[in-house]
N, C-alpha and C positions, 0 to 999 in steps of 0.2 A: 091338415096339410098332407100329400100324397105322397110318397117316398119318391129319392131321387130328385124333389124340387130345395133348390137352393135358398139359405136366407141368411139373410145378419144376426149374429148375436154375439156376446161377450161368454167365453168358456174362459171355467176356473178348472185347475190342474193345480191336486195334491198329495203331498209326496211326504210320508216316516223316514226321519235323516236315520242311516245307519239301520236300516231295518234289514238290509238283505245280511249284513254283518250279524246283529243279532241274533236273526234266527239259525243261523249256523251255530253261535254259541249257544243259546237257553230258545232252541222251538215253542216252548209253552208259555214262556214270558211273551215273545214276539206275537204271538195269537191273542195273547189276553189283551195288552196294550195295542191292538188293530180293534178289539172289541168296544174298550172302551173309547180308544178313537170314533167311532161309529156315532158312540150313544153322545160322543160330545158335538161331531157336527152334523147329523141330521134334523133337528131342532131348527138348527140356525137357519140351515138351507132354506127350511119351510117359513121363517120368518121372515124369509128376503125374498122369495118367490124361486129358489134356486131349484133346477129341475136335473135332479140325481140322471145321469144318462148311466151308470153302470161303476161300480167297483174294481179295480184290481190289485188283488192284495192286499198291499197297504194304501194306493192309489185312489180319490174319489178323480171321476169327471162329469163336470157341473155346466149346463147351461144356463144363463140369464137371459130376459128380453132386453136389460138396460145395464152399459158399463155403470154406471152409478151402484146397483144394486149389489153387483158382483163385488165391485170395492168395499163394499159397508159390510155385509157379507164375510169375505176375508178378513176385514180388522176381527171384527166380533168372531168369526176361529181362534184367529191367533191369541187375540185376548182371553176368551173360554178355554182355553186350553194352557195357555200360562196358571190362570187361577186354580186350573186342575193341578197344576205340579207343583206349587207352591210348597204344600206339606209336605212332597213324595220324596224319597233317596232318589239320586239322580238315576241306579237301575229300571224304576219303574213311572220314571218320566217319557210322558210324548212330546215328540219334537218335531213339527211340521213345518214344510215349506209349501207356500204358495206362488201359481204363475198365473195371470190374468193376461187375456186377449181379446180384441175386439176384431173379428172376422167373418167368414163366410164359410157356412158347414151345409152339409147334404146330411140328409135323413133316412137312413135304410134299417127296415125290422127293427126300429129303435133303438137302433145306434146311428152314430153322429162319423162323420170324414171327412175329410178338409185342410188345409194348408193354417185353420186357427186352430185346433188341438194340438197340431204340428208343433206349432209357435209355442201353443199355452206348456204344451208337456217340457220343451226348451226353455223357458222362460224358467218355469218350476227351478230347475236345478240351478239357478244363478241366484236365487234368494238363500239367503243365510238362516241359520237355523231360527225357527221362530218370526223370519221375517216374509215378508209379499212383493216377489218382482211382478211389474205392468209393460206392456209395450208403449207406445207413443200414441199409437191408436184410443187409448184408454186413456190411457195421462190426459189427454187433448179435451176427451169426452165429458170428464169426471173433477180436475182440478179447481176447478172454481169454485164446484160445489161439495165437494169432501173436506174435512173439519182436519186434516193432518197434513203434513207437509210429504211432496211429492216429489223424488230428488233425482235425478237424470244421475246414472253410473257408465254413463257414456255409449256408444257402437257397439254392438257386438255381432260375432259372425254366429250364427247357431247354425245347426247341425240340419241337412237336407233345406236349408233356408236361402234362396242365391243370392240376395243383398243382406250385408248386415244393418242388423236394426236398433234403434237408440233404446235402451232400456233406462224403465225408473225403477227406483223403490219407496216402500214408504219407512216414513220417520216414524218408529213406534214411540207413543210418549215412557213408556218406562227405559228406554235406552238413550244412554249418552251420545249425542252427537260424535261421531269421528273427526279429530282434525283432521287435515288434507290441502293444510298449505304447501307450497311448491315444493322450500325444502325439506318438508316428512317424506316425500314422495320417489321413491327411488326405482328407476325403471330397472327391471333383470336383462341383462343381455341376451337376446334371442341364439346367440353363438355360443350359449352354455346349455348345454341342451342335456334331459334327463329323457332314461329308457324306462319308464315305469312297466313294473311286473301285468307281464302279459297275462289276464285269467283265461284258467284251463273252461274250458266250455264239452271238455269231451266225456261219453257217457261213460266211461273206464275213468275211476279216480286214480291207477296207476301210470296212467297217463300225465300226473303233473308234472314230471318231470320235464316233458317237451314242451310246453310251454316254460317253464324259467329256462329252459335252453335258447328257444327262440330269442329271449330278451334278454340271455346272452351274448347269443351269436350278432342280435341287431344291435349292441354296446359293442362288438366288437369290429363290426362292420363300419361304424360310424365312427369310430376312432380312425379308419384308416385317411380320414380327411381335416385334414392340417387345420384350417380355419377353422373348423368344429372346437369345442371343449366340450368332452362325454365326462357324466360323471360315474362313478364306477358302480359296478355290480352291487357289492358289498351295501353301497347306499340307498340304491332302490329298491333292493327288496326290504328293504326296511317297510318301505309301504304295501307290502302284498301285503292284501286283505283288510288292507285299512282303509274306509272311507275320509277322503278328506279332499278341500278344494284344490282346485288345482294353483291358485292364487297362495295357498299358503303351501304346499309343498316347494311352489317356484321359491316362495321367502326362506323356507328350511332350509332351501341344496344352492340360494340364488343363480337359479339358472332360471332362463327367461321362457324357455320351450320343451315343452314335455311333448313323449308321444306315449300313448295306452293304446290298449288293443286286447283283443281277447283271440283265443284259436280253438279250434275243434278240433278232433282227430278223431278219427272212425276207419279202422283198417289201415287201406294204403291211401284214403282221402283225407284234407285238410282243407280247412274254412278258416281265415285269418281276416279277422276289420284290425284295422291302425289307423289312427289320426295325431294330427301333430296340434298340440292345441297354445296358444301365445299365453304364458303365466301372469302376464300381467294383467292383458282384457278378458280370460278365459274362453276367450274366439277360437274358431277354428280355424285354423291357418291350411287344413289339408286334409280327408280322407279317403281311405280307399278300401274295397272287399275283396279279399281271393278265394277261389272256389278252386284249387287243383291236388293234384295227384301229389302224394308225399317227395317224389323224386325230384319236383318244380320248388323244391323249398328255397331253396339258395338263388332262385331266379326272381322268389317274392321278397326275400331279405333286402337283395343287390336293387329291385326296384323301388321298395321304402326308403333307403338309405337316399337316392338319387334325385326322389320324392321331396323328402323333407332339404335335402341342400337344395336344391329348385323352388319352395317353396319358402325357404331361409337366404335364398340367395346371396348361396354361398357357393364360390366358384370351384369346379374342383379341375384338377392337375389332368393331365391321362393318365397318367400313374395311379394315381388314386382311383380313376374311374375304371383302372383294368383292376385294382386292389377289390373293389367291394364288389367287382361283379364276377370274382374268381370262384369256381365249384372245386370246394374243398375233397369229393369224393364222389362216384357215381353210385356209388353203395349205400341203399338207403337202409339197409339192416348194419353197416358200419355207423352212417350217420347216427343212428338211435342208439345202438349200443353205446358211443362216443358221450350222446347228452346224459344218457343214463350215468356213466360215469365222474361227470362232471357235476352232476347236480349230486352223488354220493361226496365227490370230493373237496365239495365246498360245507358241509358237514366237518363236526371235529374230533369225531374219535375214532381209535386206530380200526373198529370193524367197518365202520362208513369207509376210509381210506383202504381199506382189503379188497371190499368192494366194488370203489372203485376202478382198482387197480386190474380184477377181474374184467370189469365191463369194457376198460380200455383195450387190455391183451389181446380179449376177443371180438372186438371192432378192427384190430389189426388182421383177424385169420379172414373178415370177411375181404378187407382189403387191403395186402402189403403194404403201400405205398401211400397211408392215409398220416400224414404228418402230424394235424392236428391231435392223433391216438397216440403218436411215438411220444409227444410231448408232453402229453395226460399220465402218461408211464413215467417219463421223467420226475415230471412234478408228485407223483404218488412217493419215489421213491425217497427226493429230496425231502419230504415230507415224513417220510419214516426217520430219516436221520435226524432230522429238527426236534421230533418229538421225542427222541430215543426208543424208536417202539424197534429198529434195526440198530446194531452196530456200525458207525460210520464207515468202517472200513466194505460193510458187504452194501447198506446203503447209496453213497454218493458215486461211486465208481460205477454203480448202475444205473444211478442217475444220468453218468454223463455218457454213460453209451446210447440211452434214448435221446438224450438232447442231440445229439451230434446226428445220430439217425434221422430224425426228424429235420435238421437242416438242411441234410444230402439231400431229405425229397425237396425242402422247401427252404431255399435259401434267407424268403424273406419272412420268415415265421418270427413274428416280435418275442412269442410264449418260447419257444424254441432258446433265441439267444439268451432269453433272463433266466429260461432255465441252466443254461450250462455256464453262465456267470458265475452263479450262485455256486455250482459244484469248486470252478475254480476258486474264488474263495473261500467259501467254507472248510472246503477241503484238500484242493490241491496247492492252494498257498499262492496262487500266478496273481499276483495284484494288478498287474499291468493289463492282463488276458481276460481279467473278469472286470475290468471297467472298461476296456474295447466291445465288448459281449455285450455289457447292459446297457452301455452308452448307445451301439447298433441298435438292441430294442426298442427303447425309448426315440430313437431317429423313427425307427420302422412304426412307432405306433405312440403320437407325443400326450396322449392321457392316459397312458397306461399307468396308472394309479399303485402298480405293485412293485414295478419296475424302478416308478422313481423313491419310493422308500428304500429298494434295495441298494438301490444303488446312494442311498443316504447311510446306508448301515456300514457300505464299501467301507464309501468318505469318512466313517466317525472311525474307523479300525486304521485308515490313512491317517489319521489326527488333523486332517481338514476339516475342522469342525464348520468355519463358517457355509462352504460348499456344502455338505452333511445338511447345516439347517436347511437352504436354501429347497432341497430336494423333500426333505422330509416336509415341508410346508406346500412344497407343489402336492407332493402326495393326498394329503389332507384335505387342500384347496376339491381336489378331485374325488375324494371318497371323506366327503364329513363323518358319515355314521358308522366308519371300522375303527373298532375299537383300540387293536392292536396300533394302527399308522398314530391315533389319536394319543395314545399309552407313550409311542416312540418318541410325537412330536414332543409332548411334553419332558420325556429324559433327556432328548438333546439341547430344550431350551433350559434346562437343569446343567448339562454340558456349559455352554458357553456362558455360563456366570447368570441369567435369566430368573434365578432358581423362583422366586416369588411370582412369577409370571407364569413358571412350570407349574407351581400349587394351584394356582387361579384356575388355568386351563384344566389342570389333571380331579381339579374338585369336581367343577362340569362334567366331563368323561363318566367319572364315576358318578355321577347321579346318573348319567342317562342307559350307564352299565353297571347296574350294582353287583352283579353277579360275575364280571369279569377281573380275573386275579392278574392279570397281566398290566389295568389300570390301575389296581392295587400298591401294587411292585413297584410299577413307578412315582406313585403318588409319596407313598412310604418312604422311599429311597429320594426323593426332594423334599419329604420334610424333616428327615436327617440333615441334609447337604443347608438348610435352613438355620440347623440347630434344634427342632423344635423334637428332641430323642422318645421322648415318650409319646406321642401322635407319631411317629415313626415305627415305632415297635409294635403300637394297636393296629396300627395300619398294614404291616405288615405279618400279624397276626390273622389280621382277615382274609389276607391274600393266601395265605398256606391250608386254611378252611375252607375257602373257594376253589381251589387245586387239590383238593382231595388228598392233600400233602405230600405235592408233587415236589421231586427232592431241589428243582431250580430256588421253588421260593422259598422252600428251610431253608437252604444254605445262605439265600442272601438275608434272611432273617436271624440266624448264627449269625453270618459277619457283621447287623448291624449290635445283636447284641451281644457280642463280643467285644465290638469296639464304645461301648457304652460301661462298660466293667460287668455285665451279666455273663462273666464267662463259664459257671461252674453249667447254666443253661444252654450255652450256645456249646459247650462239652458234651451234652447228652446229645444234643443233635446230631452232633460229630459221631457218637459212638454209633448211634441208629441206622447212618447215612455207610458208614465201614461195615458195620453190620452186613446192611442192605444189601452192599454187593458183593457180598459172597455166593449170592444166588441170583443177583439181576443185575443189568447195567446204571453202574454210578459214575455220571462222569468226574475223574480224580480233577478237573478244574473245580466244581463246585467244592471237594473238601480240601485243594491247598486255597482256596478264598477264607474258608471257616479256620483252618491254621494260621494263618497269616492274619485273622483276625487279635488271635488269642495266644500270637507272641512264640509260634512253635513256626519260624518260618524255615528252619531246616527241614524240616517234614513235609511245610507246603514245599519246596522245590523238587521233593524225590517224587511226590506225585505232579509237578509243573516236566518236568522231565520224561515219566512218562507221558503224559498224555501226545509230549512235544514226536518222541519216539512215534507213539498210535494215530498222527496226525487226529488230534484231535478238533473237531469245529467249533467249541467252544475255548480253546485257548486264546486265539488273537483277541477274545472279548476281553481281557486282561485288561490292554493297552485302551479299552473305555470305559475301564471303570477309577473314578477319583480316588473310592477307598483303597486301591492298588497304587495309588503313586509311590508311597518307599519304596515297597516292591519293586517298580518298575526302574529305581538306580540300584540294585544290587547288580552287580556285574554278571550273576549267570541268569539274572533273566536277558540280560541284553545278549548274552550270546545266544540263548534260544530266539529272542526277536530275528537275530542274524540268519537263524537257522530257518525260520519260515518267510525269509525273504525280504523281510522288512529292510528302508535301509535306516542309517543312523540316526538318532533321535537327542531329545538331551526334556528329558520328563522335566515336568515344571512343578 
């Protein structure tokens, strides 16, 4: 046959699950198991008449003259390659997926192009691990006579494909049938929509930062439309670099519409693909390519964002449609300084946030008037005084003069008002002024995932605990995988009497963060409020080991074993902690909690006193915590309550 003449056949398309992931972790493993992949399906091929057209990578692509052969073919892979894994640790298992089509290919220099490798290489990535997607074409061809059952997984749109087309799979006999009666079946709303981590594609790997910016900035863009629910930052990157369906990420975050994409950047040029894909059919609901100049970014943002509501047909306001297509800077050396900065300050230790802080300052010299930097300054600084790596006093006041900066340029900056909330209550004490502020944010932008925790933190220092949950639940709903909202939800459902429902939840948490002390803390501190002292104290032991023995979690580790009768222990803490600051900052709230524990509460109030004086930002937290209830009826706490504004209360 002459090249360039067209003809019918059935192409197989096969694909190593997680292989571009592996060989980033262990290259030599990922080579060896392509090898031994080889030596396990060329055999077959020649047993079925299957005609190898070329490798790539981990990729075979296979011609047949008859769909029948192709199918028997694929079972006998997937079969020979299970009995290869059988004995193997899961490390040095193959894990293949197959796609079969029955189409029409042209033949050039010995290779094959056509709208059925198209299909067959589409098809590939919708079979599950170990299993063989077919199109209809095949199913039609092959059914009668193939010895397995052939099970229709409905429509699907594929990718460069203009109609979508009915996919099968096959029933492998070692796997359990799936139920999939009506009620298992639970559709994701396509109006909860995830930004998955956009991969860097560019030759500078210091370049990764501007990709997790872009899919920042497209979470932030898509927030600005009411009808949308974005889910937050903190969430999806959970999946950078993780191979996984898009059907089971939809189930993890239930949201029903994900977009992925990848970007380039080369100089002052960028090359961005995004598609919106339906988590439930794994269809493609929409894509698009951009080819332009770095300063067109925010014209490719505001066009996806438009995209996808168009495509989700979901209405937007003008408001919103002037919101996502606003150019935040004409400064593309501001702009990237800005991502730079943002991608250090989502990082958690105090040189990440220096740096930050650095990349924002000087995103502002390139351009005064760049809001989005004022606010990145803010938030650095709030940030210094949460962690006490600043003195609150040189901290938060400089916090609030970025926030307010940043408003002048941009009235309607969401990051702007939750940042100068936060100042006024943490530190200025305006209770009224800082839930006007975050309650504006939250108006200006309704998934802001950070905003409504904070403003759940307001509500729990107001003793409106039921509000407080309501918020801290919205938060969560919107960002499942941050650990901290996750850590909170569960102390306030410890708050409101819940406490067994807090353990349930904060068990989870901590399995899926073993390494976070702030899940710890809370966990610990509801299985006190339980009763259950001794799982309170290990618990709280691990939490101050995970904290590198940061003085928040000793101290509430003193006060629980303090309040347990281990006070000669929660004494030594005490002495450590007065030590400590003779030469660094200890905030005197954590040691009048550890006095106050162990019965010296004249001592806690001369350090409750000052802190009251240094406007301390951990004082108000008093007023949330249960083991401070006497506390809170001795009459000179209630006049320092008076003194930061609170008004009258009657503790329970």
């Amino acid at each position: 046959m002459s090249d360039g003449e067209r003809r019918l056949v059935a192409i197989m398309y096969t694909d190593m699950v997680g292989y571009t992931a592996l060989g980033q972790r262990n290259e030599s493993l990922s080579l060896a198991l392509v090898k031994e992949q080889r030596k396990i399906i060329r055999p077959i091929l020649t047993r079925h008449s299957g005609k190898e057209i070329k490798t790539m990578g981990d990729a075979f692509l296979v011609e047949f003259t008859n769909a029948l052969d192709a199918v028997r073919c694929a079972y006998d892979i997937q079969r020979a390659t299970r009995e290869f894994n059988i004995s193997l640790p899961m490390e040095s298992r193959i894990h293949l997926r197959v796609g079969l089509h029955l189409g029409d290919v042209v033949e050039s220099q010995g290779d094959i192009s056509g709208d059925a490798v198209n299909v067959a290489s589409r098809i590939e990535s919708l079979a599950e691990d170990g299993g063989v997607c077919l199109t209809r074409q095949v199913y039609e061809s092959t059914h009668s006579k193939f010895e397995l059952p052939l099970v229709s997984i409905g429509m699907k749109s594929l990718k460069n494909v203009s109609e979508p087309m009915e996919v099968y799979k096959m029933e492998m006999p070692w796997k359990q049938p799936t139920p999939s009666t009506p009620s298992q079946v639970t559709t994701l709303p396509r109006d909860r929509i995830a930004v998955l981590p956009f991969v860097s594609m560019s030759p500078d790997l210091n370049d990764e930062y501007f990709a997790d910016g872009l899919t920042e900035e497209l979470i932030d863009r898509l927030c600005q439309i009411g009808e949308l629910e974005v889910i937050a930052r903190t969430s999806v990157m959970v999946y950078k670099k993780k191979e996984k369906k898009a059907a089971e990420i939809g189930r993890e975050l239930m949201a029903g519409a994900l977009i992925e994409g990848s970007v380039r950047k080369a100089g002052n040029r960028i090359r961005v693909t995004a598609q919106l894909v339906d988590a439930n059919t794994e269809g493609h609901l929409w894509s698009s390519r951009y080819d332009k100049d770095l300063q067109d970014v925010f014209a490719i943002q505001s066009d996806i964002a438009e995209q996808v509501a168009e495509a989700l047909r979901v209405r937007l306001l003008p408001s919103e449609r002037k919101s996502i297509a606003k150019k935040s800077t004409e400064s593309t050396e501001a702009y990237a300084l800005y991502l730079k900065g943002r991608y250090y300050w989502h990082e958690t230790t105090r040189e990440d946030n220096d740096n930050a802080l650095r990349y924002f300052e000087e995103s502002t010299r390139f351009d005064p008037n760049y809001a989005f930097a004022y606010a990145g300054i803010a938030d650095c600084y709030h940030n210094a005084g949460d962690m006490r790596w600043l003195p609150p006093q040189e901290a938060y006041p400089k916090s609030r003069i970025y926030a307010e900066k940043a408003i002048e340029i941009d009235p309607l900056l969401a990051e702007a008002h939750a940042a100068l909330g936060a100042v006024f209550f943490h530190y200025d004490w305006k209770w009224l002024e800082s839930e006007g502020e975050i309650s504006r944010a939250i108006a200006l932008r309704p998934s802001y995932a950070d905003a409504h925790e904070m403003y759940s933190v307001l509500l729990m220092l107001l003793l409106r605990l039921d509000e407080s949950y309501e918020h801290i639940k919205r938060a969560y709903e919107l960002d499942p995988h941050a650990p901290d909202i996750g850590a909170n939800l569960g102390a306030i459902m410890s708050q409101v009497g819940r406490v067994e429902e807090a353990i349930g939840h904060l068990k989870k948490m901590a399995q899926a963060n073993p390494d976070n002390p702030f899940v710890g803390l809370a966990l610990g501190l509801s299985y006190y409020r339980s009763g259950r002292n001794r799982e309170a104290v290990d618990e709280l032991r691990k939490a101050v080991e995970l904290s590198h023995g940061d003085r928040l979690y000793l101290s509430r580790l003193a006060m629980i074993l303090g309040r347990t009768g281990k006070t000669e222990e929660a004494g030594s803490i005490l002495r450590n902690l007065e030590e400590s600051a003779k030469s660094g900052f200890v905030s005197g709230v954590d040691t009048a909690i550890i006095l106050e524990s162990i019965g010296r509460r004249d001592d806690a109030f001369k350090y409750l006193e000052k802190a009251c004086t240094e406007r301390s930002p951990f004082l108000p937290n008093i007023r949330a915590i249960p083991e401070m209830r006497d506390l809170r009826k001795d009459p000179r706490w209630i006049s320092i309550e008076s003194r930061m504004g609170f008004p009258p209360t009657k503790p329970t």
